[in-house]
N, C-alpha and C positions, 0 to 999 in steps of 0.2 A: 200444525200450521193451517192445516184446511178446515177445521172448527173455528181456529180465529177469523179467518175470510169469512167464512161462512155465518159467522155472527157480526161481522161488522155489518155486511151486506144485507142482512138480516132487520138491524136497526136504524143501516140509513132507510130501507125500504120503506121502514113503518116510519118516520119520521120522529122515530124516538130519540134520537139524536141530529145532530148538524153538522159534525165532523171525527171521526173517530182518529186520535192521535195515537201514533204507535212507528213502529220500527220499521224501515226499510233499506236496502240496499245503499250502501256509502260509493264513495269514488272506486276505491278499490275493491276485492271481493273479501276482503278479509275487515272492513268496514260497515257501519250499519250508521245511519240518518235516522232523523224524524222524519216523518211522512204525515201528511194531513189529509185524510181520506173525506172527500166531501161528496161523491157517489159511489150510487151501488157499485158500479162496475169496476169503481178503482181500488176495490178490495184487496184484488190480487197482490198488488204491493206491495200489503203487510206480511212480515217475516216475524220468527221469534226463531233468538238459539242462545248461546251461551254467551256469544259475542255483545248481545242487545242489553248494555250495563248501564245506557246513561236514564236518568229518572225524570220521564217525561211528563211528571206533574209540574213542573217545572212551566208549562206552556201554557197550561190553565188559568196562569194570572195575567199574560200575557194581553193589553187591550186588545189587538189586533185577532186575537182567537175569540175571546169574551161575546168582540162584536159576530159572531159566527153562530153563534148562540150554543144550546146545551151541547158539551163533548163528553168525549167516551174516552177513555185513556185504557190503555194498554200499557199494564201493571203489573211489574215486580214484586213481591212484600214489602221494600223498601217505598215503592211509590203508595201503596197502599196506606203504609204510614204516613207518610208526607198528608195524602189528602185530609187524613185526620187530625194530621197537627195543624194544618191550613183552616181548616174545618174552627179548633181549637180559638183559634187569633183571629178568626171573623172576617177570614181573606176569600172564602166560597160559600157557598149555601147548597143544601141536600139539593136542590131544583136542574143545580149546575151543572153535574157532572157525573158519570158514569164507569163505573170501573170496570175493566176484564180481564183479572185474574190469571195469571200465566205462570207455569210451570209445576203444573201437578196431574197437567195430563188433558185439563178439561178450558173450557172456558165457559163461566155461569157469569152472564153480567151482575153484577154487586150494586144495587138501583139504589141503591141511599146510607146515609153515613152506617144506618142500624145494622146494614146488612157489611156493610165492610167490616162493621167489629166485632161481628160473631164469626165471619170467616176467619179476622187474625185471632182470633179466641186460640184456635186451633192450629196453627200453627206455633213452632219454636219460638220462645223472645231468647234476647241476651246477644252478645258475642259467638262468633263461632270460635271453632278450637283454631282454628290460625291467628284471629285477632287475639284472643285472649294470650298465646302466647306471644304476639308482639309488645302486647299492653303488658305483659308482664316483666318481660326482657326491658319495658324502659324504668319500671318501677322498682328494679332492682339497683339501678343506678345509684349512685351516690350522685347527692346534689352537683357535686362539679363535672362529673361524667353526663351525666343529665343535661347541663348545662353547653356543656363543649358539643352533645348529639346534635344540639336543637340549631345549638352556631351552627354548625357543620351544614346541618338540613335546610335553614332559613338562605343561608348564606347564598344560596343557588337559583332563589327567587328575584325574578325577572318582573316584577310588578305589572304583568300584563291583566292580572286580576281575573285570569281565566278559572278558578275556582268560584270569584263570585258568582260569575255570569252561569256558573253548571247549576249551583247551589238553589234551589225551590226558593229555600230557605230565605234567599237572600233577596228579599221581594224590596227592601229600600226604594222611596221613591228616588231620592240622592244620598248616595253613601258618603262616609265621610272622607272617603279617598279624594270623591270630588267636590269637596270644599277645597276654597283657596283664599276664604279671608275670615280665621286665618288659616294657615296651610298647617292641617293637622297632621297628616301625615305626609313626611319629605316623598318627592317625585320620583327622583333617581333613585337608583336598587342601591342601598347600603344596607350595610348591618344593622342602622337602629333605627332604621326607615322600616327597613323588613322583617325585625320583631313588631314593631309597633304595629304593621297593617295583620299580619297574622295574628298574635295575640287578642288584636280587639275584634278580629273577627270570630276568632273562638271564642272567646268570651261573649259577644251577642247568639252565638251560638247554643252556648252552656245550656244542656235542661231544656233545648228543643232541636238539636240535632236526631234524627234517625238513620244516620250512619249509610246512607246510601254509596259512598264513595266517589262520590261524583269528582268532587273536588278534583279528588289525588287523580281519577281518571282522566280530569282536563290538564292536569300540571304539564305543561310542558319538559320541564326541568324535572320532573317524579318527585316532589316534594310529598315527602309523605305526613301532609297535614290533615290525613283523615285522623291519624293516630293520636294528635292536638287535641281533637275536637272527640273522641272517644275516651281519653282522659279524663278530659271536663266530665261525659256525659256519668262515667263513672262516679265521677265525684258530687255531681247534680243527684246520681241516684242515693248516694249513702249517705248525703246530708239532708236530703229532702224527700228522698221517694219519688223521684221525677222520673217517670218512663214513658218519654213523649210517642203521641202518634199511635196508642192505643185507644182513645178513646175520646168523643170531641167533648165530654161531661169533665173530665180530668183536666185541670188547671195546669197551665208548666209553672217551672219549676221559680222562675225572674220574673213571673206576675201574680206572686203571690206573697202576703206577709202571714206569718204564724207566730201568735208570740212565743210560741218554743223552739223557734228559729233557733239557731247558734248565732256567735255574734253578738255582745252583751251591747255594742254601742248603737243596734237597730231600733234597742228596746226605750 
């Protein structure tokens, strides 16, 4: 923790940055915030521990940060990937932003997209062995068992759209939750209100999710629609090769066409 102080402090001094975004103590002590570190001396602030889950690239597109000028984010691997998938879709530029790498002991600022992607070079990809067994336990499923989980799990959605708001990802200027002419997706929480807003947000998701969990960490209700959206990415990878958020050279997976796509009616 006192290398991350001591690096943030470091580059508001030099004015290599403008705001260094990272973790800090929530309402409770068992809670963790954003924090917006805009001097030296407000270092102290930042925390990191097991607790600090939510993916704070997420603020980087944010205008109100933007206007602050260049930040430094305080990075997960998950966030790591985000900025490369942002990077990807033309939502940052190498000038913008600053990564510091957290939980391997050190903290080396990551000065440009190049250097972000040699560091994830070396690190783990994939699912870990907890998701891979949840992804598996629903793949086993029979269609109708499969079916009845997802009722069961949607059913409890409260359409506060607090997954959007976590989600980096989900950068819309107007989503289409908030259209209303015409009203694409119903208001009130029912069952085919709350497939429809989940599904199509998974589906925009497909092929550029990087699995941070954000989502299911906001659910009030514990929807677990990370697992949604891990499915897709599954499926994005073996029909396409799509492994978002490795690389900003690497096309996703919904903006690209191949004539060897699958799909005979693309062609």
């Amino acid at each position: 923790m006192n290398e991350l102080q001591q690096t943030a402090k470091d580059l508001l001094e030099k004015n290599a940055v403008a705001v260094v975004i990272g973790y800090g103590m929530g309402s409770e002590p068992s809670l963790r915030r954003a924090v917006f570190v805009r001097k030296p001396d407000q270092a102290p602030q930042l925390i990191f521990d097991e607790s600090c889950r939510q993916n704070l690239a997420f603020y980087v597109l944010k205008p109100e940060v933007k206007a602050l000028g260049k930040a430094a984010v305080v990075a997960r691997t998950p966030t790591l990937r985000t900025l490369l998938q942002l990077a990807t879709e033309n939502q940052i530029t190498d000038e913008s932003v600053v990564a510091l790498p957290v939980g391997n002991g050190s903290v080396q600022p990551l000065t440009n997209f190049a250097a972000i992607e040699q560091y994830l070079a070396n690190v783990p990809r994939g699912f870990t062995a907890q998701e891979q067994q949840e992804l598996a336990a629903i793949k086993s499923k029979t269609l109708a068992d499969r079916w009845a989980f997802w009722k069961s799990e949607l059913s409890r959605c409260i359409k506060c759209y607090a997954c959007r708001a976590a989600c980096p990802m989900c950068y819309c200027s107007k989503c289409i939750v908030e259209v209303n002419q015409p009203q694409w997706v119903p208001v009130p929480s029912d069952m085919l209100g709350n497939l429809e807003w989940n599904v199509i947000r998974a589906m925009h998701l497909a092929g550029r999710c990087i699995s941070c969990g954000s989502c299911a960490d906001a659910c009030p209700a514990h929807i677990r629609i990370d697992l949604l959206n891990q499915l897709l990415a599954t499926e994005a990878m073996q029909q396409f090769g799509a492994e978002p958020g490795l690389s900003v050279r690497k096309d996703y997976a919904l903006a690209t066409f191949k004539p060897t796509d699958k799909e005979e009616f693309i062609r």
